[in-house]
PALUM-468992 format. One record per residue (C-alpha): x, y, z negated; residue in one letter. Coordinates in pm, whole numbers, plus 32768, in hexadecimal, padded with zeros to 4 digits. Example, Ala and Ser with C-alpha at 12.3 -4.5 7.8 and 13.67 -1.06 7.14 Angstrom:
BEGIN
84CE7E3E7CF4A
85577F967D36S
***
This chain:
BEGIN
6A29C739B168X
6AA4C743B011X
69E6C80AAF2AX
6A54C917AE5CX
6AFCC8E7ACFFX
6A76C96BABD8X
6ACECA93AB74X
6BEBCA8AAA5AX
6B7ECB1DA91BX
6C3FCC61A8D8X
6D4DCBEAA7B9X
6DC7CC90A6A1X
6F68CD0EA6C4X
702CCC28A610X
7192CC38A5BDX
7240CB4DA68AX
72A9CA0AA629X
740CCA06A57BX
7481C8DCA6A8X
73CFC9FFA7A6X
74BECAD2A72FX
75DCCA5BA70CX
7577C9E4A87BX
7527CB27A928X
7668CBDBA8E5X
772CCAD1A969X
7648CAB0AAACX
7662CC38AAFEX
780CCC20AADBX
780CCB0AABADX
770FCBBCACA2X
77D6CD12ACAEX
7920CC26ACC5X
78B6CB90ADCEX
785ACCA9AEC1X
79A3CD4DAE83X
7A18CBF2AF0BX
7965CBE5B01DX
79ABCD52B052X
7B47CCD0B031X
7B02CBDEB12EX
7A2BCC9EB236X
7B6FCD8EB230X
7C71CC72B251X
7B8ACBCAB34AX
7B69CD23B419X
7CD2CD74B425X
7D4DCC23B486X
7C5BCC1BB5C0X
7CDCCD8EB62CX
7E46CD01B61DX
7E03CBC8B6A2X
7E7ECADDB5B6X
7DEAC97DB596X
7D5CC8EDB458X
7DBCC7B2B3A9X
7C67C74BB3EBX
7CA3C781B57CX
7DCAC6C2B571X
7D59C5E1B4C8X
7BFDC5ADB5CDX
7D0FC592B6E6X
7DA1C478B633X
7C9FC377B5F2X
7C60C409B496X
7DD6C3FAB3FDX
7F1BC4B2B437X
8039C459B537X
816CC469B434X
80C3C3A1B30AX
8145C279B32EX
82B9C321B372X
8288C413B25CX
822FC2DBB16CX
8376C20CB1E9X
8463C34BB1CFX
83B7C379B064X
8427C217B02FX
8598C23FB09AX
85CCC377AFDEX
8572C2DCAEA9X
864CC1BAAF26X
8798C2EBAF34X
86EBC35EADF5X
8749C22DAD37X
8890C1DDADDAX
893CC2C4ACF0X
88A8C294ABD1X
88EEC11DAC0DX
8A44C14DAC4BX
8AD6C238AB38X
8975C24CAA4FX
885CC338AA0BX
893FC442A911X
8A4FC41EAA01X
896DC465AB3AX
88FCC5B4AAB4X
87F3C612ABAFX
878EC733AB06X
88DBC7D0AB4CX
88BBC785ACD6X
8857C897AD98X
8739C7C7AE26X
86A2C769ACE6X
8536C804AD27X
852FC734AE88X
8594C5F9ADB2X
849EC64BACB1X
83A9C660ADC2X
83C3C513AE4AX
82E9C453AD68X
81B9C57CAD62X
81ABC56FAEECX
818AC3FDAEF8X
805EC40FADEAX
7FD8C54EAE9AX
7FDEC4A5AFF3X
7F2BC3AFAF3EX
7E3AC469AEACX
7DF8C4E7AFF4X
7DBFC3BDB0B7X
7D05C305AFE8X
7C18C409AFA6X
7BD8C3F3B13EX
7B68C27DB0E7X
7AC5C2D0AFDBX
79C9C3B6B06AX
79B6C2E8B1A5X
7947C18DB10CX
78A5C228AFDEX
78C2C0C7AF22X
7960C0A5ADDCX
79A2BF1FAE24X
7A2EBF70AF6FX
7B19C085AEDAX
7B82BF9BADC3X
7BA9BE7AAEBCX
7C61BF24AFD7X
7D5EBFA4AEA7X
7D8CBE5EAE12X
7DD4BDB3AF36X
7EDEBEC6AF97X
7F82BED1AE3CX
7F68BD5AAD71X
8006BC44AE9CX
8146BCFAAEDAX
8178BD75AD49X
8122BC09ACC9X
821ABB89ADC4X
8358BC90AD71X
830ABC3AABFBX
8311BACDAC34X
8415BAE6ACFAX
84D5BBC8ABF4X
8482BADCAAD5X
8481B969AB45X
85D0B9ADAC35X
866EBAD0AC21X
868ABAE0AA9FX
86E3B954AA51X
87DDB976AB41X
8883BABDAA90X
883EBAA7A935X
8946BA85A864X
887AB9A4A741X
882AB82BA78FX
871BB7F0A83BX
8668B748A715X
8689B889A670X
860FB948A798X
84DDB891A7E7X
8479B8A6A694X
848CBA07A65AX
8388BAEAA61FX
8448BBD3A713X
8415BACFA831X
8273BAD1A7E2X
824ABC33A7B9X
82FDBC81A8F4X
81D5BBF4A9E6X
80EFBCF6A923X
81A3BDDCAA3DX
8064BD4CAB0EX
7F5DBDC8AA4DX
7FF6BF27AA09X
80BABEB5A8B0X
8221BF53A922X
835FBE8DA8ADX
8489BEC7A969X
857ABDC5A89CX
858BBC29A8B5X
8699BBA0A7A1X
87E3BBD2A7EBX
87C9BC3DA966X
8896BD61A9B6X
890BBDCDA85EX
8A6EBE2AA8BDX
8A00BF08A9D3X
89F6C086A9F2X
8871C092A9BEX
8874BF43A8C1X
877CBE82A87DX
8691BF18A98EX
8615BE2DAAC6X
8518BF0EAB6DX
84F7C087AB03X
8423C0A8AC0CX
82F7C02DAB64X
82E1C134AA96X
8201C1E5AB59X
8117C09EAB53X
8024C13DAA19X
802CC29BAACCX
7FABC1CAAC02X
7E9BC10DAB3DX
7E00C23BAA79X
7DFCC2E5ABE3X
7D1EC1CCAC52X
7C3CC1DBAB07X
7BF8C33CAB21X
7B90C328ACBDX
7A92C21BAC2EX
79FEC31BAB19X
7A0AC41CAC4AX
7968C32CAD34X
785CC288AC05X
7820C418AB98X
77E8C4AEAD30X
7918C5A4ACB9X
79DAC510ADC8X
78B1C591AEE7X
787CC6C9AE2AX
7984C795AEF4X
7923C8F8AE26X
78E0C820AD0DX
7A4BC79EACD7X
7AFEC8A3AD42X
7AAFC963AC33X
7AD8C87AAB4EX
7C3FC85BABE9X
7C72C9BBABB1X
7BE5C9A5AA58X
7CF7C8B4AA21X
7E08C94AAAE3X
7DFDCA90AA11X
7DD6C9D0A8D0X
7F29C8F6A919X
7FDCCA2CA98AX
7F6ACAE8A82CX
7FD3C9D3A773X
8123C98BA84CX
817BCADBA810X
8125CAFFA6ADX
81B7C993A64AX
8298C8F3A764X
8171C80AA795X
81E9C743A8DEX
834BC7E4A8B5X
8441C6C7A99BX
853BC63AA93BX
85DEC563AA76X
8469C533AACEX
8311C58DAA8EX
8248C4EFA975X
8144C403A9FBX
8023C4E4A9A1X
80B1C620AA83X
80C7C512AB88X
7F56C49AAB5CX
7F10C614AB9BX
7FB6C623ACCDX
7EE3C52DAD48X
7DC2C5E0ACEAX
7E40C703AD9EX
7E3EC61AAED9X
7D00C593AEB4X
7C70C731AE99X
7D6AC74FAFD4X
7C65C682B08AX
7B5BC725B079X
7BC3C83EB0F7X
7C7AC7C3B239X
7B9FC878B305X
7C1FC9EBB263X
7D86C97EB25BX
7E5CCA2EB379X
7F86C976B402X
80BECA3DB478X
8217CA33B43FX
8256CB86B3A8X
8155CB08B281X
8241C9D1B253X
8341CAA6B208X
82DCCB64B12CX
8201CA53B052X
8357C99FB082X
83EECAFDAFC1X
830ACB07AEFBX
832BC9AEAE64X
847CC9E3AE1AX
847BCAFEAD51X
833FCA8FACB0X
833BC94BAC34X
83F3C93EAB3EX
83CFCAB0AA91X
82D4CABDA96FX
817BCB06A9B7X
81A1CAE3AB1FX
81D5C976AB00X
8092C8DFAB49X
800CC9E0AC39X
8153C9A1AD2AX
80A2C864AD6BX
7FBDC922AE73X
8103C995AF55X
818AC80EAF23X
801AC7A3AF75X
803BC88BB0E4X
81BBC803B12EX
8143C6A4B0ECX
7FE9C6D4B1F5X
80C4C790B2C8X
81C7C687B2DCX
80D0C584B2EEX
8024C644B424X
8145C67AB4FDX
81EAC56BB5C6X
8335C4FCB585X
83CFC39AB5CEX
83D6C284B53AX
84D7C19DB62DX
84C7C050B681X
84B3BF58B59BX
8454C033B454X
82F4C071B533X
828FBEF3B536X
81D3BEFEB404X
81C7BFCCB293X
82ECBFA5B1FAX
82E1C0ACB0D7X
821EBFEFAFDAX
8330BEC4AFF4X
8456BF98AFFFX
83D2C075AEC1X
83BFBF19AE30X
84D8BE70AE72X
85FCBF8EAE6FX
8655BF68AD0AX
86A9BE44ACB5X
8764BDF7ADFFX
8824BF3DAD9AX
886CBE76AC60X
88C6BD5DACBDX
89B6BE02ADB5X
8A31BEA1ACA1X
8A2ABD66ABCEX
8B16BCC6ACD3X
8BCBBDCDAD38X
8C63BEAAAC12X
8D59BF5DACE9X
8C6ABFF2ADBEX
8C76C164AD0FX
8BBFC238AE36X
8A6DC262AE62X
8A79C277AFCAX
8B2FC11DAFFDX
8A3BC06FAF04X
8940C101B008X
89EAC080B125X
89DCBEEEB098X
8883BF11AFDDX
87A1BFD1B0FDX
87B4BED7B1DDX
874FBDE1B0D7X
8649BEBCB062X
859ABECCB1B2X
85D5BD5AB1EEX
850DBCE4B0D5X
840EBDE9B107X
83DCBD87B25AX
83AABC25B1DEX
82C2BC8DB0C4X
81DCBD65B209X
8209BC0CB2F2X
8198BB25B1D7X
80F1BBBAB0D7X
8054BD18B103X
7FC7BCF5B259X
7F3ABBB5B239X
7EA5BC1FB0F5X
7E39BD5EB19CX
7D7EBCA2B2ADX
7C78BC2FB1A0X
7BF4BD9CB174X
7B2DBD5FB29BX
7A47BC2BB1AFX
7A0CBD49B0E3X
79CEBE72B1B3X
78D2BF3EB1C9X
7843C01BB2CEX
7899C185B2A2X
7791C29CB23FX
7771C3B4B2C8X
76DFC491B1C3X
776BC621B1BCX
7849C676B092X
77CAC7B0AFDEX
***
């Protein structure tokens, strides 16, 4: 039996420390924030169970953990951006005038689902393995083999046989060395003198533009992970709102994260975020078609208005789980493997190179028509070759999931 402590000698009041309190503030908001969440969620929880709708997190139980329509979602993700381009290859990016189109704010979109759906799934891995080496591992493995590949590819074949200088002069070019920094996250879309007399000149792969948005996504999971943020569930989502209200004050105020033809690579680094904070609440998020629609509204009329900007990211957020959650085909042979990474890769500069060859073609549908096929060809070769077999050597380097709670 342990014996009694001492009694504590009665102590004199003190004014608290100046780091108590600046502390004890900030612990109260976040305590009173946090039962009016829970309070938000109870209700949400409640009504969903008297309609009978199921959760993400349901779903997602019934499915081994995932969604049925991810994969299709990520290949049709792919191909739009694939149309995207076709016109801007064909008749150039003034010319194209998206902003004009009456889809605009669905082609704005594009980009912030794939980075949201990101954000969402790799949270789910995140909290599973709990391993900052396994994270970093599993997203190397999935990003580097078929990137270094399209940028060889780009500058030791594609551009010597284009360029328009002498090869001397190409090899030798600062250009032609500053174009593999693609790999490590340095973007440079131009090798010397490939392309120059096309619509978009001087441009081999726009595409990697979104390369830096990509990395930075990846650093700041690692600070979440390294920090516990990431298995703090009340924890980070107030910091997201914290955020969230901060970027809409300042979008509002200043045009911060105003579009042009797309998003600066910060708002889509925010969407991501959104997707990881998407996660953790799968098991509050109702699922029904008559939400789709109107977060589907709602995202039109809201992403691109000032002040509304960033928070339309939570109705693109519920389309993009929603979508991901439903099933919808994906036919024979496009289901064989994941093509999306290799088609987002290699798109562009088979669209220019069609181009290249083929000035006449003036339509953005028949460039389409000759450089989809060749799109999915190489990216089915890139999945064969390259991404699955480099895929298969996550399993040296798993590690066995935990099954801690996230608060």
């Amino acid at each position: 039996m342990n014996p009694d402590p001492p009694a504590a000698p009665i102590a004199t009041p003190q004014a608290p420390t100046r780091r108590r309190a600046l502390f004890v503030p900030f612990a109260g908001c976040r305590s009173l924030l946090s039962r009016v969440m829970q309070r938000g969620v109870d209700a949400i929880e409640a009504r969903t169970a008297a309609l009978g709708w199921p959760t993400a997190g349901q779903i997602m139980e019934r499915h081994g953990g995932t969604g049925p329509g991810f994969d299709a979602l990520r290949f049709y993700l792919s191909v739009a951006i694939v149309v995207y381009h076709a016109k801007q290859v064909v008749v150039g990016r003034e010319a194209a005038n998206y902003q004009a189109s009456i889809l605009f704010p669905y082609l704005l979109a594009l980009v912030p689902i794939f980075f949201c759906l990101s954000g969402f799934l790799v949270t789910g891995s995140a909290v599973r393995t709990r391993s900052i080496g396994t994270f970093l591992t599993n997203r190397s493995l999935r990003i580097f083999p078929a990137l270094t590949v399209e940028v060889a590819l780009s500058a030791l074949i594609l551009g010597p046989w284009l360029t328009s200088v002498e090869w001397q002069d190409y090899f030798q070019s600062k250009k032609f060395f500053s174009y593999f920094g693609n790999i490590i996250g340095r973007v440079r879309m131009s090798l010397p003198g490939v392309f120059d007399a096309n619509p978009i000149p001087d441009t081999v792969n726009a595409s990697l533009w979104t390369l830096q948005p990509e990395f930075y996504c990846y650093l700041i999971m690692t600070a979440l992970m390294l920090s516990t943020i990431v298995y703090r569930r009340r924890l980070a989502t107030m910091l997201y709102v914290a955020l969230t209200l901060a970027l809409s004050v300042l979008n509002w105020r200043t045009g911060l994260g105003h579009p042009g033809d797309v998003f600066p690579g910060y708002v889509i680094v925010y969407y991501f975020a959104t997707g990881i904070i998407a996660y953790h609440w799968i098991r509050s998020i109702p699922i029904h078609g008559s939400l789709f629609v109107g977060a589907a509204i709602l995202s039109y009329y809201t992403i691109t208005v000032p002040g509304l900007m960033f928070l339309a990211s939570l109705p693109v957020a519920y389309c993009t789980i929603y979508i991901g959650l439903s099933k919808f085909p994906l036919i024979y042979p496009f289901n064989t493997g994941d093509y999306s990474y290799g088609i987002y890769l290699f798109n562009f500069p088979i669209q220019q190179t069609v181009v290249y060859f083929l000035p006449d073609v003036k339509e953005w549908w028949l460039l389409l028509l000759i450089s989809l096929p060749l799109t999915i060809l190489f990216a089915a070769v890139s999945w064969r070759w390259v991404e699955k077999p480099a895929l298969r050597l996550k399993r040296h380097f798993k590690k066995a999931p935990q099954q801690q709670a996230v608060r």
